[in-house]
N, C-alpha and C positions, 0 to 999 in steps of 0.2 A: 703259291700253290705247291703243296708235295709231291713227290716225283710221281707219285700215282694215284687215282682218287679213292677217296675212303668208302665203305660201302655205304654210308651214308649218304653220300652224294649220288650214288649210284642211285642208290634205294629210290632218293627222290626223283633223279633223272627218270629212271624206267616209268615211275608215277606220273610224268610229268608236273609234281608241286615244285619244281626247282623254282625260284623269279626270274627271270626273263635275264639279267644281266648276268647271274653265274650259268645257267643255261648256256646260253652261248659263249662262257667261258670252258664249262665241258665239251660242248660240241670239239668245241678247237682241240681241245684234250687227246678227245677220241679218234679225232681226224688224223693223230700222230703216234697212237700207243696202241699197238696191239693189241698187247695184256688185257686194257681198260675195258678198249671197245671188243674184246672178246666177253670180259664179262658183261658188258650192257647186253648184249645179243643174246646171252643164254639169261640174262634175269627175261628177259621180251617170250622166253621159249615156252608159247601157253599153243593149242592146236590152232585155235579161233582166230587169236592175233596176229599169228606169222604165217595164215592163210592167207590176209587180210593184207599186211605188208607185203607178202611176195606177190596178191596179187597186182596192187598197185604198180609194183616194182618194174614186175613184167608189161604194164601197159604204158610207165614212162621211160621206159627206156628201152624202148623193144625187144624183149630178153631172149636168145637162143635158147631152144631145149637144153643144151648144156650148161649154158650159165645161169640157168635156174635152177636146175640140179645143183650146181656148184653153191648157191648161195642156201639153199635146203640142208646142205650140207654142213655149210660152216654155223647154222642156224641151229643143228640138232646132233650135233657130236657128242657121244657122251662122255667124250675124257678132254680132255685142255691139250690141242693139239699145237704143232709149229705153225704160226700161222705165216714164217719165210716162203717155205713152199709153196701155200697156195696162193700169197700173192704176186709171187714171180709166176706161175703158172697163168693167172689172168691179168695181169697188171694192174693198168688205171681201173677195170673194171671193176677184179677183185677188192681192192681197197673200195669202190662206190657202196658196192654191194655188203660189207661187211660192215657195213654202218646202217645195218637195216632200221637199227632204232632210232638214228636222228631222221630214217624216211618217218617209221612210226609219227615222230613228235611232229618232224613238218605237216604231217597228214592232219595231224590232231590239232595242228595249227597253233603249238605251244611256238613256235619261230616266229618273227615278223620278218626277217628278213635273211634270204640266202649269207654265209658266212663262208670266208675263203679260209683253208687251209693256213697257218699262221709261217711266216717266214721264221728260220730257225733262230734268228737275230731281236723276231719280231720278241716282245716279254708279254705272260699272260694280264688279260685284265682283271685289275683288284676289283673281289667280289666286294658290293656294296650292300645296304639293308635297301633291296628296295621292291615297296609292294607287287606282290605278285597278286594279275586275275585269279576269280577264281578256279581251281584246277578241273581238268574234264574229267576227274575222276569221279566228282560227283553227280556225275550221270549214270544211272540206273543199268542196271546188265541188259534190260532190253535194249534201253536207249542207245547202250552202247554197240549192242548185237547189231540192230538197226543199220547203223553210221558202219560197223566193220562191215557188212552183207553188202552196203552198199559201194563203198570201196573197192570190193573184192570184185563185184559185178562190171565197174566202171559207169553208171549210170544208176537213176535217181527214176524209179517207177510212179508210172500214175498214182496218187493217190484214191484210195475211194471216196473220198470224200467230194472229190470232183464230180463223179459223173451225175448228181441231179443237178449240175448247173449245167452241163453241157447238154442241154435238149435243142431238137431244132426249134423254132418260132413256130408261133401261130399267126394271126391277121395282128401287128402292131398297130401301135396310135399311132397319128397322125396318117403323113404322106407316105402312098407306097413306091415313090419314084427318089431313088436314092443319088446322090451326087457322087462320082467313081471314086472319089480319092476322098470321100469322108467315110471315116468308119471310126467306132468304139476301141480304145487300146487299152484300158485298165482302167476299172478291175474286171474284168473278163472272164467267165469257167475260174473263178478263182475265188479262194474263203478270204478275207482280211478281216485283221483281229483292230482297229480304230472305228470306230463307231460313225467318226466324221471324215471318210475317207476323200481321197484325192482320186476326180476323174480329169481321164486325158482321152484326146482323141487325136485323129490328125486333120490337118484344114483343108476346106473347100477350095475347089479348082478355083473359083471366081474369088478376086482380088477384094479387098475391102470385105468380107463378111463376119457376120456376127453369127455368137452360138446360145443357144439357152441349152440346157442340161436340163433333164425332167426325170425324176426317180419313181418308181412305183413298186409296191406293195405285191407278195402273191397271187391276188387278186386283179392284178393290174388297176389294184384303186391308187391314184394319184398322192406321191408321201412328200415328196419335196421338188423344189423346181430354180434353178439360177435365173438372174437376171439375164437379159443382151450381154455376153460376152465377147470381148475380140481376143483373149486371149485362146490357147488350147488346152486350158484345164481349170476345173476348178473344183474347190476343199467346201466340203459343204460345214455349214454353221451350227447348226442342231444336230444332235445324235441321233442316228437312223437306233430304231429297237435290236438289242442282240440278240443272236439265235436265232434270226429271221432270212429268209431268201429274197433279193429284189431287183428287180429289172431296171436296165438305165437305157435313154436312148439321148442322142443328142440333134440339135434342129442347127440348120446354118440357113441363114435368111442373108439373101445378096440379088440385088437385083431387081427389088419387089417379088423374087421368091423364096417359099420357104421347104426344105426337103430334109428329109428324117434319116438318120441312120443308128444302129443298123434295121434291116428294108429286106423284107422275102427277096431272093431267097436265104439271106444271111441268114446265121442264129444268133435267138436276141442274146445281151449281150446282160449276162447274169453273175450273181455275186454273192455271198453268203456273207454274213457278220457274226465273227465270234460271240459265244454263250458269254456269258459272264463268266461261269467257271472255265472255261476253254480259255480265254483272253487271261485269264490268275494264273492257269499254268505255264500259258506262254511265258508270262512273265517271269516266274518262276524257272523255265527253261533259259530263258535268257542268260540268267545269274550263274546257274548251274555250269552250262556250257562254256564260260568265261571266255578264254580268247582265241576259241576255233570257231573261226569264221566257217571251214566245212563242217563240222558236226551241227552248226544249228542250221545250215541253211539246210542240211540233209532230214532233220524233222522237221523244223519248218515246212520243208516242201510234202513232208507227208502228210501233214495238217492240211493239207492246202494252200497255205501262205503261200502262196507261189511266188510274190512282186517282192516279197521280203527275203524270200530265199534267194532270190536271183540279185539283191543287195547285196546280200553277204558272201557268196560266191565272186562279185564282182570285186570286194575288200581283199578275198582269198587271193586272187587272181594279182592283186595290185602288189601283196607280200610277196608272192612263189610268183614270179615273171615268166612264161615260156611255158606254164604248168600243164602239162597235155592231161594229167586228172582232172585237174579242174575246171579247162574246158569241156572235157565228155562230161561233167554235171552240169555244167552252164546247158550245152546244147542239151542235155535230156531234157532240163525244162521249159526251152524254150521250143522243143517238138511236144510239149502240150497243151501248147497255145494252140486255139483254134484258128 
């Protein structure tokens, strides 16, 4: 590698289209070069995006009113300043904080995994050809507004799409006398985009019991229904209709008894199935988004997708360890669970 990186490399870095192993051959770069990582920072310098970074910034590392001035600062200078000064003046901070763009790429989930500053001894790693996901730059300026708005907030808003599954219940089928520890867990107040989805529930107090699973229609007319199960979930076989709304309940039979949940005064326990065309763009988003695990699961969950969003938040989580962002989107949507 040459003493300093080419604007080329730059160009792609700020893009995130670098592949994954010279990526983290810059990181390292920047983690030790001023110059470099001053220019990464003013190429990052757009209103939207270094609202978006500094908000994050300030909620993972709980930022003093003055160290976030300070990082505004070194963010929007308009001349190429010393940057000795101002990192004697905050230290370890300073140097975090002047790497606003590897937060950007962590954010964007161009990273898989935290990388240590290089010992001076350590030698850089030779870049290889090796494929890169697709980049998140091919997400649309809303899509992208979206994901910044949402960062910037620290949390991950109800979607609209949710609230006609969240209605209370009426009189359900079956039994109205519910078992305390059985209840409906997904798909719940939630859209999913599989036709043949996976229902889970949790089990009955009484030992040895069996479940059947009963699906139904707007209508409450009768659409699909499992065997005796002992297990606590099951994939249904046939594809439910897309574009449709449907209610699930599930039965535990122990004892010579059989009891229904969810049971007034629970709310019944509802679902929506992607359009055809909804389920093509997901798809299509999938690809787009490539390897940020926070950007899809942040539209995803405004689709509704909530159990899918809460996957990939979970993958987010496994990369960025300790991640206090990406806990506050976990818990946002798991406070929209009913």
């Amino acid at each position: 590698m040459t003493e300093h990186l080419t604007s080329s490399e730059l160009e792609q870095y700020v893009l995130s289209t670098l592949p994954p192993v010279d990526l983290l051959r810059v990181d390292d770069h920047l983690a030790s070069c001023d110059a470099c990582r001053l220019l990464a920072v003013n190429a990052l310098d757009t209103p939207r995006r270094l609202t978006a970074t500094v908000s994050a910034l300030r909620r993972e590392l709980a930022l003093s009113p003055e160290q976030e001035a300070a990082l505004w600062k070194v963010s929007r200078f308009p001349e190429r300043p010393s940057m000795t000064k101002w990192l004697a003046r905050w230290g370890t901070f300073g140097a975090l904080a002047a790497t606003a763009a590897i937060v950007a790429n962590i954010i964007w989930g161009t990273r898989t995994k935290p990388v240590s500053p290089p010992s001076p001894s350590m030698a850089a790693a030779p870049a290889r050809a090796t494929p890169s996901a697709a980049p998140v730059d091919l997400l649309t300026a809303e899509e992208r507004r979206l994901v910044d708005d949402t960062l910037a907030r620290g949390t991950i808003s109800p979607p609209r799409a949710l609230d006609a599954l969240r209605m209370p219940s009426g009189t359900l089928m079956g039994t109205t006398k519910p078992i305390a520890t059985l209840a409906a867990l997904r798909p719940v107040a939630a859209v999913v985009d599989s036709d043949r989805p996976t229902f889970e529930w949790t089990a009955a107090a009484e030992s040895g019991a069996e479940y059947r699973v009963s699906v139904y229609d707007e209508a409450f007319g009768p659409v699909a229904a499992s065997g005796w199960l002992k297990a606590t979930q099951w994939t249904m076989v046939r594809p439910l209709a897309r574009g449709k709304t449907f209610t699930w309940q599930v039965t535990a039979r122990a004892g010579g008894q059989e009891t229904t949940a969810p049971a007034p005064p629970q709310p019944e326990a509802r679902f929506k199935v992607t359009s055809v065309e909804q389920s093509a763009q997901l798809a299509d988003l999938r690809r787009r988004a490539g390897n940020s695990h926070v950007a899809l699961a942040v539209m995803l969950a405004d689709a509704g997708v909530l159990d899918e969003a809460e996957r990939e938040l979970t993958l987010a989580s496994a990369a960025n360890p300790g991640s206090s962002a990406v806990k506050r989107l976990q818990d946002s949507i798991r406070a929209m669970r009913p």
